[in-house]
C-alpha positions in Angstrom: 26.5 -44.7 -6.8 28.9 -45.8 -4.4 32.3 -46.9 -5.5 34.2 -49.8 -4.3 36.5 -49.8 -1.2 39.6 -51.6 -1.5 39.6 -52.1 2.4 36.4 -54.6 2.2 37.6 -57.2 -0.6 38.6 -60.3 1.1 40.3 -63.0 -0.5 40.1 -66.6 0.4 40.5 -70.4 -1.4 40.1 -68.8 -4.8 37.0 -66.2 -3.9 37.1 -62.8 -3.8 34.3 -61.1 -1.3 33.1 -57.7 -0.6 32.5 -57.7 2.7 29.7 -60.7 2.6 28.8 -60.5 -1.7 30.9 -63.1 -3.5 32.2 -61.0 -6.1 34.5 -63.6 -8.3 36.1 -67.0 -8.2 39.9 -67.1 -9.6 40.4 -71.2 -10.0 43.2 -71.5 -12.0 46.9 -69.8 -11.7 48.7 -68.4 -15.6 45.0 -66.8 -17.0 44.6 -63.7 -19.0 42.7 -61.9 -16.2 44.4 -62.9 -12.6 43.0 -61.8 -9.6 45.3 -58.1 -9.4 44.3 -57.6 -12.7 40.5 -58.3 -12.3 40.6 -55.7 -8.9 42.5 -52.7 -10.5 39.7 -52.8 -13.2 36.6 -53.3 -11.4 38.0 -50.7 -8.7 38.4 -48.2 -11.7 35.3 -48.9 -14.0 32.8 -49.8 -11.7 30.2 -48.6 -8.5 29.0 -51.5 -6.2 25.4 -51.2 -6.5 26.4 -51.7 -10.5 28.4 -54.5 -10.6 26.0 -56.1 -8.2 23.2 -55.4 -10.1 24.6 -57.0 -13.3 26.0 -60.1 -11.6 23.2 -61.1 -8.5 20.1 -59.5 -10.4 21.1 -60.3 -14.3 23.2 -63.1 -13.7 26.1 -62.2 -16.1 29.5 -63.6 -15.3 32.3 -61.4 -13.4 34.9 -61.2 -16.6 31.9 -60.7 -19.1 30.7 -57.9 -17.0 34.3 -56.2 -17.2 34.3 -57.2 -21.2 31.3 -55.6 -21.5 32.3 -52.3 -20.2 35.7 -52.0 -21.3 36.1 -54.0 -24.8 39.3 -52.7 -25.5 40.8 -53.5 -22.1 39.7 -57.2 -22.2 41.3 -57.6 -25.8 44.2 -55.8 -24.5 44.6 -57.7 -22.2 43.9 -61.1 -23.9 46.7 -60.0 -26.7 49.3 -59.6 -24.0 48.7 -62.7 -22.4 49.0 -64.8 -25.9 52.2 -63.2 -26.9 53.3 -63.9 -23.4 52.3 -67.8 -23.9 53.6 -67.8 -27.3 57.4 -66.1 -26.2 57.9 -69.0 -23.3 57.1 -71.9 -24.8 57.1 -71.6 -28.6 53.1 -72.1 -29.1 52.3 -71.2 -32.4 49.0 -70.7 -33.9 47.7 -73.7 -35.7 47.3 -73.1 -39.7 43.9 -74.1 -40.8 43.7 -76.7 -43.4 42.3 -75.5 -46.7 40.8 -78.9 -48.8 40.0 -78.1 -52.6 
């Protein structure tokens, strides 16, 4: 199992290679799981010839394969991100409506 080099990641319009395998495509700015945050765990969790497997051979998405290895992280790091959105600009949960 060979695990990732940080040397070969490339990073271009939104997609993130290694060397010529597309590895994930980062679309929007302000998201849970940015690009930094998406390397430092693959880079810890994760040997090529795995995550490659699961994505090109199984088909499962980039963030769903992280989720799927490391729940805790990804909820983690969903938490933080809503209590972020929540301190700077007020968004409160919506209270659901309870009819009798």
């Amino acid at each position: 199992m060979t695990k990732f080099d940080k040397s070969k990641f490339t990073y271009y319009s939104g997609y993130l290679m290694y060397g010529d395998q597309f590895v994930a495509r980062f679309k929007y700015s302000r998201v849970p799981v940015s690009k930094a945050v998406f390397l430092k765990q693959l880079l810890k969790n994760h040997t090529v010839e795995e995550y490659f497997h699961k994505h090109q051979v199984q088909g499962i998405a980039p963030l769903t394969i992280l989720e799927q290895a490391d729940r805790k992280w990804y909820e983690t790091t969903l938490a933080k991100w809503k209590a972020k959105i929540e301190e700077r600009y007020g968004i409160r949960p919506i209270r659901a409506m309870i009819t009798l």
